[in-house]
Backbone atoms as SQL, in Angstrom:
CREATE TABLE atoms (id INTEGER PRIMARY KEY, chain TEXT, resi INTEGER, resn TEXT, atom TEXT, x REAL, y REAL, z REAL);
INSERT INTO atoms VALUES
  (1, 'A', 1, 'UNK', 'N', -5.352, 11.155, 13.637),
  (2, 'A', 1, 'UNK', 'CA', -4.709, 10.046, 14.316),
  (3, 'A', 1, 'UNK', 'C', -5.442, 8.735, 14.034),
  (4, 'A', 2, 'UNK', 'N', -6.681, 8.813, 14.093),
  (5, 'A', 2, 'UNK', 'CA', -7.582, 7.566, 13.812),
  (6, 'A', 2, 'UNK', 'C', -7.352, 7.139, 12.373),
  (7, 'A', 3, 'UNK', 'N', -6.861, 7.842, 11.406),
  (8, 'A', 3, 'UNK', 'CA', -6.679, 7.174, 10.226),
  (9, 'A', 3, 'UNK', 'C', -5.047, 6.324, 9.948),
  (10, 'A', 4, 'UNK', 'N', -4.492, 6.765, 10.702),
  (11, 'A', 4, 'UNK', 'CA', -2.958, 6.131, 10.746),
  (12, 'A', 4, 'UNK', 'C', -2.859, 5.184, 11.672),
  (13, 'A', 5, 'UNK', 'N', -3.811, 4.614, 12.536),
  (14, 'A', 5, 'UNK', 'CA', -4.601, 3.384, 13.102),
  (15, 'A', 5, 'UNK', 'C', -5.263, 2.730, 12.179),
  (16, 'A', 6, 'UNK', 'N', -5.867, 3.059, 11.664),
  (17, 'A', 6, 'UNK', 'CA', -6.735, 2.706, 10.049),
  (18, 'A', 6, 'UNK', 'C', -5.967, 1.877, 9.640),
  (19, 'A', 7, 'UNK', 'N', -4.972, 2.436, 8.937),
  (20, 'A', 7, 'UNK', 'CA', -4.223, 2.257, 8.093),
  (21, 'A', 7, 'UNK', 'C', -2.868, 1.125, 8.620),
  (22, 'A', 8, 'UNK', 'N', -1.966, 0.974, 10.010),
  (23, 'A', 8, 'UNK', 'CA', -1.809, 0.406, 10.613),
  (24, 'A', 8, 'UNK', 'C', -2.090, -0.997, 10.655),
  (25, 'A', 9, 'UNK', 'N', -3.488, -0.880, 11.156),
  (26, 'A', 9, 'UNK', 'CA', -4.375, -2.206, 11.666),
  (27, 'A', 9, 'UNK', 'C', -4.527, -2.915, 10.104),
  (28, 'A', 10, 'UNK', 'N', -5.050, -1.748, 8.749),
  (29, 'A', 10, 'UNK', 'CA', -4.984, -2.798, 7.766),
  (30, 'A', 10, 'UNK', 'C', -3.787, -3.203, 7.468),
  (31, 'A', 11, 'UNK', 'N', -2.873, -2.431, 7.190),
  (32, 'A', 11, 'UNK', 'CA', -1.344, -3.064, 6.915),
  (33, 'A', 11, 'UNK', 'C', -1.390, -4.412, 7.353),
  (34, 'A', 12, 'UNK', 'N', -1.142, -4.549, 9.010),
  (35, 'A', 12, 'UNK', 'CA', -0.922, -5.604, 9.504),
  (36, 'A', 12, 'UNK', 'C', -1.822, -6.733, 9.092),
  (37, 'A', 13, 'UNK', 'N', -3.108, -6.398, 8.999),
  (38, 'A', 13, 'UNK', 'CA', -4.259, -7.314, 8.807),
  (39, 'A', 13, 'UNK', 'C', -3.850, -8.014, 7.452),
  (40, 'A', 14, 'UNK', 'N', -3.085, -7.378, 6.255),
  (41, 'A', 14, 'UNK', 'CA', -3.257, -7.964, 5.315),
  (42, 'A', 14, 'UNK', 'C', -1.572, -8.320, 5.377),
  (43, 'A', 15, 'UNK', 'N', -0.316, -7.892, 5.691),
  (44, 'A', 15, 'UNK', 'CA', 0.666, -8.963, 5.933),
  (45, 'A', 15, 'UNK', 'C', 0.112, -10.124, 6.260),
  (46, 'A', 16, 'UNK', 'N', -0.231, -10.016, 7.453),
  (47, 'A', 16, 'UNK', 'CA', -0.869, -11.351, 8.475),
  (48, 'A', 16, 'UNK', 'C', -1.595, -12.378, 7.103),
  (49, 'A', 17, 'UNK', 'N', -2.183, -11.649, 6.806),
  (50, 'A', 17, 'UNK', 'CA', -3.554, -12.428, 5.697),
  (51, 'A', 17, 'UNK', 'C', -2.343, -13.051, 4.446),
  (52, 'A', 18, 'UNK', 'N', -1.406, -11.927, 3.852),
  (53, 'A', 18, 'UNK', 'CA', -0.831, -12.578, 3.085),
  (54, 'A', 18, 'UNK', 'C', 0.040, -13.677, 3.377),
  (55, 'A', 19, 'UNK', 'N', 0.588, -13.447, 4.693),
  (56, 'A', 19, 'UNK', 'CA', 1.477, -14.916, 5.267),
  (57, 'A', 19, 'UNK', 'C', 0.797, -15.870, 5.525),
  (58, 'A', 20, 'UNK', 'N', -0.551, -15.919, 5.329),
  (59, 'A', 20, 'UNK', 'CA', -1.206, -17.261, 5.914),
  (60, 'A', 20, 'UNK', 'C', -1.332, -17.762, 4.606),
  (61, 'A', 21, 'UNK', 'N', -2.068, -17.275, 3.806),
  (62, 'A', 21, 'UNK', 'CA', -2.623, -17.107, 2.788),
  (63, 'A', 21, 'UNK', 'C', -1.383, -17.419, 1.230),
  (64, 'A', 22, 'UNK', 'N', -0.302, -17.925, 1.347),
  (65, 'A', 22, 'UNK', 'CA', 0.646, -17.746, 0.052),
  (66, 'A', 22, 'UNK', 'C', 0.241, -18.047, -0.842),
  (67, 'A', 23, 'UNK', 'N', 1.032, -17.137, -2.165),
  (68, 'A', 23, 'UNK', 'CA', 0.883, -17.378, -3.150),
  (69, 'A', 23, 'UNK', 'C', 0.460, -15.691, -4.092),
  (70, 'A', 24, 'UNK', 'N', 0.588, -14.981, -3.316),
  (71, 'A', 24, 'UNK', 'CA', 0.047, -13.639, -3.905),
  (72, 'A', 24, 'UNK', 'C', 1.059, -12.481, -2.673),
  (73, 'A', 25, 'UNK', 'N', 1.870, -11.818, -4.021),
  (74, 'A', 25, 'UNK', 'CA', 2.809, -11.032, -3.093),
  (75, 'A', 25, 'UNK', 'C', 2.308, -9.491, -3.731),
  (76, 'A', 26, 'UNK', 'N', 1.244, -8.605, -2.994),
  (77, 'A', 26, 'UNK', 'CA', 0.786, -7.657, -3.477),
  (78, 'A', 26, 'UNK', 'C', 1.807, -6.178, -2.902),
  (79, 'A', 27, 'UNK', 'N', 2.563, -6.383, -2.266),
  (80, 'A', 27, 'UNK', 'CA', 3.538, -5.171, -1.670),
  (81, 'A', 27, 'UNK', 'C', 3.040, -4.453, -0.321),
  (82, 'A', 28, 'UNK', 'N', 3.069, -3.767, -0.227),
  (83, 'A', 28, 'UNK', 'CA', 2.962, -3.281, 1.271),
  (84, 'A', 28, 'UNK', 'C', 1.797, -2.199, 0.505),
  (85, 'A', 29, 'UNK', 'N', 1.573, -1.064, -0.450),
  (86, 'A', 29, 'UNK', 'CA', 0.120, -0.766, -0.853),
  (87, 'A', 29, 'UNK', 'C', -0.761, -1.937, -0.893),
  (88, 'A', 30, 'UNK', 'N', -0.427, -3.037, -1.705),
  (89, 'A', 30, 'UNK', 'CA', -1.205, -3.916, -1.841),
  (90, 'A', 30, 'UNK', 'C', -1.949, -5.054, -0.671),
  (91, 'A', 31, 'UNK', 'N', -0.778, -4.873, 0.316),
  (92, 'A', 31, 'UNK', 'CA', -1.566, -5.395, 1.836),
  (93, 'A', 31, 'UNK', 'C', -1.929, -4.274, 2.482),
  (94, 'A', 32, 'UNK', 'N', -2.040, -3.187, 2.912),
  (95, 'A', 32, 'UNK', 'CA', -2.884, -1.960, 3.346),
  (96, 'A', 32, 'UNK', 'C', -4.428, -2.017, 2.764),
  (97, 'A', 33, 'UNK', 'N', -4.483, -2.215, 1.138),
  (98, 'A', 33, 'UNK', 'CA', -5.266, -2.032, 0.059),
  (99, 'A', 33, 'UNK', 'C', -6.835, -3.557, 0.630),
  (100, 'A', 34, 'UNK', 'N', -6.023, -4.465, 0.601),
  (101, 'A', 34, 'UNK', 'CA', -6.889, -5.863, 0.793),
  (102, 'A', 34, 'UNK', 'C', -7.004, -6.145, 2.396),
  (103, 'A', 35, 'UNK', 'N', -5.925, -5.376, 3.413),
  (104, 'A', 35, 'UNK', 'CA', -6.685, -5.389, 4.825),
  (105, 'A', 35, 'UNK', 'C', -7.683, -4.435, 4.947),
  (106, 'A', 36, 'UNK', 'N', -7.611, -3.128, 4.301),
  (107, 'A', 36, 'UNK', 'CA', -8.839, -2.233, 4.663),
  (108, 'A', 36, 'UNK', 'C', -9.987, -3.048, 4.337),
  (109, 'A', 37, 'UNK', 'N', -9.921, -3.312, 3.231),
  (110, 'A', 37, 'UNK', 'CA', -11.042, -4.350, 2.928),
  (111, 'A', 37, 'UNK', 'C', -11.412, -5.564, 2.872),
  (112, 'A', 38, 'UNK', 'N', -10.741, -6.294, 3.698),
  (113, 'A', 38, 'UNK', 'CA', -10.891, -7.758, 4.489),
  (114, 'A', 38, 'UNK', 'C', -11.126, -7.020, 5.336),
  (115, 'A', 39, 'UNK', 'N', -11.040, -6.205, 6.402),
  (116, 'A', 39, 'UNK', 'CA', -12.244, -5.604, 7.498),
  (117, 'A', 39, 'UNK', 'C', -13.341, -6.163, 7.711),
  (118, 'A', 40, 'UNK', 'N', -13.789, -5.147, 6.756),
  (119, 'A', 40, 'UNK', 'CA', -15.629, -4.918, 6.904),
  (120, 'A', 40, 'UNK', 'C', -15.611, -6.683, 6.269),
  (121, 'A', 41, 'UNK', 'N', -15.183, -6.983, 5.343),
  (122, 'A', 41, 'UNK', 'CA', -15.334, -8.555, 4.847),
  (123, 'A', 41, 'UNK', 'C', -15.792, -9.352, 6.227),
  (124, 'A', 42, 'UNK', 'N', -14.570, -9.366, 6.863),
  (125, 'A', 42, 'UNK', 'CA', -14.083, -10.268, 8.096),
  (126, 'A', 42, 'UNK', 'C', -15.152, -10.095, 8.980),
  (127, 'A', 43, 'UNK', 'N', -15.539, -8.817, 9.541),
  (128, 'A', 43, 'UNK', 'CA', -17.047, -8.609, 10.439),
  (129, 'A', 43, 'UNK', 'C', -17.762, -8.909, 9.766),
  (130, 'A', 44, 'UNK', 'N', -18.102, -9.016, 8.714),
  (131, 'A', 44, 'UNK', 'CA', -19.545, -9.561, 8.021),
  (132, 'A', 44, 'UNK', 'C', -19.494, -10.932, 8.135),
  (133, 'A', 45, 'UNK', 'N', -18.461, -11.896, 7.801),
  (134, 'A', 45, 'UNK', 'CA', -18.742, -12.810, 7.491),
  (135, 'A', 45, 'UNK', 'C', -18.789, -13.483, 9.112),
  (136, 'A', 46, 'UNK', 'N', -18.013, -13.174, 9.930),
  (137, 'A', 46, 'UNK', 'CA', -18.062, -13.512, 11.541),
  (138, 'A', 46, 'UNK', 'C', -18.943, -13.356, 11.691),
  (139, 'A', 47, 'UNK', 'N', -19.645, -12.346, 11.937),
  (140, 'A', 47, 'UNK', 'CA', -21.280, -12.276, 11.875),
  (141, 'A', 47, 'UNK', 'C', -22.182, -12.866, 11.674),
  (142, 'A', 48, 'UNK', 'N', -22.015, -12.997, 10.401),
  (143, 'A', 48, 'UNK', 'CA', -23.147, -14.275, 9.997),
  (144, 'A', 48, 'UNK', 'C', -22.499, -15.173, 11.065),
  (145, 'A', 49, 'UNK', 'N', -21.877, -16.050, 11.064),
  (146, 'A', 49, 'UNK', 'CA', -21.174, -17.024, 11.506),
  (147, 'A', 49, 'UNK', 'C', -21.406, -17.081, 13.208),
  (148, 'A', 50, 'UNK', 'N', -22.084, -15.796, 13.779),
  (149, 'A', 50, 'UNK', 'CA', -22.191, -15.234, 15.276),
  (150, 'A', 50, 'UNK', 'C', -20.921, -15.404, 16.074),
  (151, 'A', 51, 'UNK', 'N', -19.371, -15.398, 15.450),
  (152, 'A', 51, 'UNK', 'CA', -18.372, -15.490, 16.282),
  (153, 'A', 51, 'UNK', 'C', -18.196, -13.933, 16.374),
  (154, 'A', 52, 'UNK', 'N', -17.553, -13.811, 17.578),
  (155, 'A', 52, 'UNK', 'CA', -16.680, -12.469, 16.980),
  (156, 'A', 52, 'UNK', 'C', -15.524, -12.584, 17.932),
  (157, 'A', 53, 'UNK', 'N', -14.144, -11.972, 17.585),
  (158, 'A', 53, 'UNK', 'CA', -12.722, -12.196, 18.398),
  (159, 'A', 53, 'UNK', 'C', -12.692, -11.125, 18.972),
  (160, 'A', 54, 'UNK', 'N', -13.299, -10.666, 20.099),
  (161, 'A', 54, 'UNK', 'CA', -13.182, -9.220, 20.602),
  (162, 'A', 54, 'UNK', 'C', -13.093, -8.248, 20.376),
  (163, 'A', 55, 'UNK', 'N', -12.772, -7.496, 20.938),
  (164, 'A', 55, 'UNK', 'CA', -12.564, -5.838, 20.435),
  (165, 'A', 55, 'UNK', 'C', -11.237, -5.544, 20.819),
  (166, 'A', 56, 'UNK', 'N', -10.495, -4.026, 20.395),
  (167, 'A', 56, 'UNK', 'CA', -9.550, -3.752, 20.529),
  (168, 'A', 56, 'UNK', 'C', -8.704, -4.422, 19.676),
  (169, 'A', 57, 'UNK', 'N', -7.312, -4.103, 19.186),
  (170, 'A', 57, 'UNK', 'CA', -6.510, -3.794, 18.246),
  (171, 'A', 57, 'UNK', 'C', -6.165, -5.489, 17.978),
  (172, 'A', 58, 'UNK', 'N', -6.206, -6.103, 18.687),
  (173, 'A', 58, 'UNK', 'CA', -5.689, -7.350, 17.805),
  (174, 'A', 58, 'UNK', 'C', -6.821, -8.554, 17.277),
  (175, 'A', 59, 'UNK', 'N', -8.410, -8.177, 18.105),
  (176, 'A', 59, 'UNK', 'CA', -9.460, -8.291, 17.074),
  (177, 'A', 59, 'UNK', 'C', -9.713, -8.216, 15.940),
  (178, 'A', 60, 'UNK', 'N', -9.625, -6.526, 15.777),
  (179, 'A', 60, 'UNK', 'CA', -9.185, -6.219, 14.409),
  (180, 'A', 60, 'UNK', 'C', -8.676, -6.858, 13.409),
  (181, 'A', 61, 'UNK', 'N', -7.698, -6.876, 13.935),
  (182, 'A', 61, 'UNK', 'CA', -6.489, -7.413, 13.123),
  (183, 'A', 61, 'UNK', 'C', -6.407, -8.841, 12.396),
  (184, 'A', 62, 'UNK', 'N', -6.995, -9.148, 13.580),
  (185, 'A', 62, 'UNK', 'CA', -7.346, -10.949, 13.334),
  (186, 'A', 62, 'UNK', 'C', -8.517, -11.364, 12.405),
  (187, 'A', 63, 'UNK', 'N', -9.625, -10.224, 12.497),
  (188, 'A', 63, 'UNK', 'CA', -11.099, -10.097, 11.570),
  (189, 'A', 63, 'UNK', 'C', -10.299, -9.728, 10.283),
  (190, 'A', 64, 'UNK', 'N', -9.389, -8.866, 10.311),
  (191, 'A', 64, 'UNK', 'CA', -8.919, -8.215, 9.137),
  (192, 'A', 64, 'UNK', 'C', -8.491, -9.255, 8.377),
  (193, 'A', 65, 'UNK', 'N', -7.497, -9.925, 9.099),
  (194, 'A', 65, 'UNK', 'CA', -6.875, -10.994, 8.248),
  (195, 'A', 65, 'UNK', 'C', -7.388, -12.037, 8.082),
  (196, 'A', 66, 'UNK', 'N', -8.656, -12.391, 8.503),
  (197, 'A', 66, 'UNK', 'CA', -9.656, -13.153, 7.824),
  (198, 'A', 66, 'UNK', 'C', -9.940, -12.990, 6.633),
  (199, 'A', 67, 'UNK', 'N', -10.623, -11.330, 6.739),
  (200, 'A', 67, 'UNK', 'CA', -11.085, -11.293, 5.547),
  (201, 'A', 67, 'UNK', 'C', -10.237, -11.035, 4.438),
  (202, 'A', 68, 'UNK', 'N', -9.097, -10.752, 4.721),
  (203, 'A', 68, 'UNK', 'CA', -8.088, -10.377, 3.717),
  (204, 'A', 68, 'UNK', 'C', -7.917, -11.761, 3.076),
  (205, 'A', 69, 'UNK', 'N', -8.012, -12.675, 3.926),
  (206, 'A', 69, 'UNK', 'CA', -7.453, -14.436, 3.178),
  (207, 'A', 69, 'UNK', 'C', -8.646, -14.619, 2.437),
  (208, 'A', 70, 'UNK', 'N', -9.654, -14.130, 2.535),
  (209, 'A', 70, 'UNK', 'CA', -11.080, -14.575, 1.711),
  (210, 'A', 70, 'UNK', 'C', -10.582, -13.703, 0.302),
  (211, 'A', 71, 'UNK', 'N', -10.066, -12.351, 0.795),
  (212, 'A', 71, 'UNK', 'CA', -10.173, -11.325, -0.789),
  (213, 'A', 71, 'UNK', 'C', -8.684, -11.705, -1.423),
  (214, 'A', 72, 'UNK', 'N', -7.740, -12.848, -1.123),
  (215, 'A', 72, 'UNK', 'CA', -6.374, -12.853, -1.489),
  (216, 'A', 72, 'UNK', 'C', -6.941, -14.333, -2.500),
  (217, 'A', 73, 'UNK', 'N', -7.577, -14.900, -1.583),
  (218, 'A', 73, 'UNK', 'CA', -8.327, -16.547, -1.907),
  (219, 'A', 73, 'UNK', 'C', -9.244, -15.956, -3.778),
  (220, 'A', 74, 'UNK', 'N', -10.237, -14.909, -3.422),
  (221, 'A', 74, 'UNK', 'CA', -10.167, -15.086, -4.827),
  (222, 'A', 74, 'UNK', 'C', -9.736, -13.819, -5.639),
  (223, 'A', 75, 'UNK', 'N', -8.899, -13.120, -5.197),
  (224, 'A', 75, 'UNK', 'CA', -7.772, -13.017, -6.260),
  (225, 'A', 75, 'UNK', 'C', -7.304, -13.927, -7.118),
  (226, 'A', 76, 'UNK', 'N', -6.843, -15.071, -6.009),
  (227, 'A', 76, 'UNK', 'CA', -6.046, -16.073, -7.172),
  (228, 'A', 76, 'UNK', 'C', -6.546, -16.484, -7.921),
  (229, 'A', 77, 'UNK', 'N', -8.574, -16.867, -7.221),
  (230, 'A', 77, 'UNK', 'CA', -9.111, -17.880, -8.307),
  (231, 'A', 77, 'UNK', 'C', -9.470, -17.086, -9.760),
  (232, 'A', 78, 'UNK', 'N', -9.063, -15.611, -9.763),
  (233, 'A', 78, 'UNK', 'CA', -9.663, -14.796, -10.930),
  (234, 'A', 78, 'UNK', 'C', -8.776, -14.722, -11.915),
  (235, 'A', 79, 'UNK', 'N', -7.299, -14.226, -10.798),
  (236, 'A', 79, 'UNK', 'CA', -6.296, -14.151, -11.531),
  (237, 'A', 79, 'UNK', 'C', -4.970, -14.840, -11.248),
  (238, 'A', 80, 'UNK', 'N', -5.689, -16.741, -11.529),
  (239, 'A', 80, 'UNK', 'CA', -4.590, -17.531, -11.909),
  (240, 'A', 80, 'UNK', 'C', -3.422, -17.666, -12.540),
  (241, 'A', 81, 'UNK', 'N', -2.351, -17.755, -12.188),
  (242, 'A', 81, 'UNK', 'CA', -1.075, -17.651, -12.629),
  (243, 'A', 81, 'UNK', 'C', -1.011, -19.065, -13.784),
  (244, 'A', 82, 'UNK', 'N', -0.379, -19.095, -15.106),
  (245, 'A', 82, 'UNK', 'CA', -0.531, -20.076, -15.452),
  (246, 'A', 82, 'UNK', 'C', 1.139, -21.046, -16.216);
């Protein structure tokens, strides 16, 4: 059950991240793929930063899609469209 929460929370984290964030339409693997990992991104970099947006599911979500806009941000700058 905890992994289909996982998986969930990144989904959303990286829609969220990709709607803020335009310019990169990675599909629904591809926002699952960059919220799992805008996660741990998103707590690290809050961290440093000493914020953090609470706990519970829309924390998450919100850290997620932080970090997802950081890993969408340089996507583009790597792989510029020209």
């Amino acid at each position: 059950m905890e992994i289909i929460v996982t998986l969930l929370i990144g989904a959303v984290a990286g829609w969220l991240g990709s709607l803020i964030y335009r310019g990169s339409d990675l599909g629904l693997l591809g926002n699952i793929i960059v919220g799992l990992i805008g996660a741990p991104l998103g707590y690290w970099i809050l961290g440093k930063l000493g914020v953090t947006l609470g706990g519970g599911w829309i924390g998450a979500i919100l850290t997620g899609a932080i970090g997802a806009i950081v890993i969408l941000f340089l996507i583009n700058l790597i792989f510029r469209k020209k």
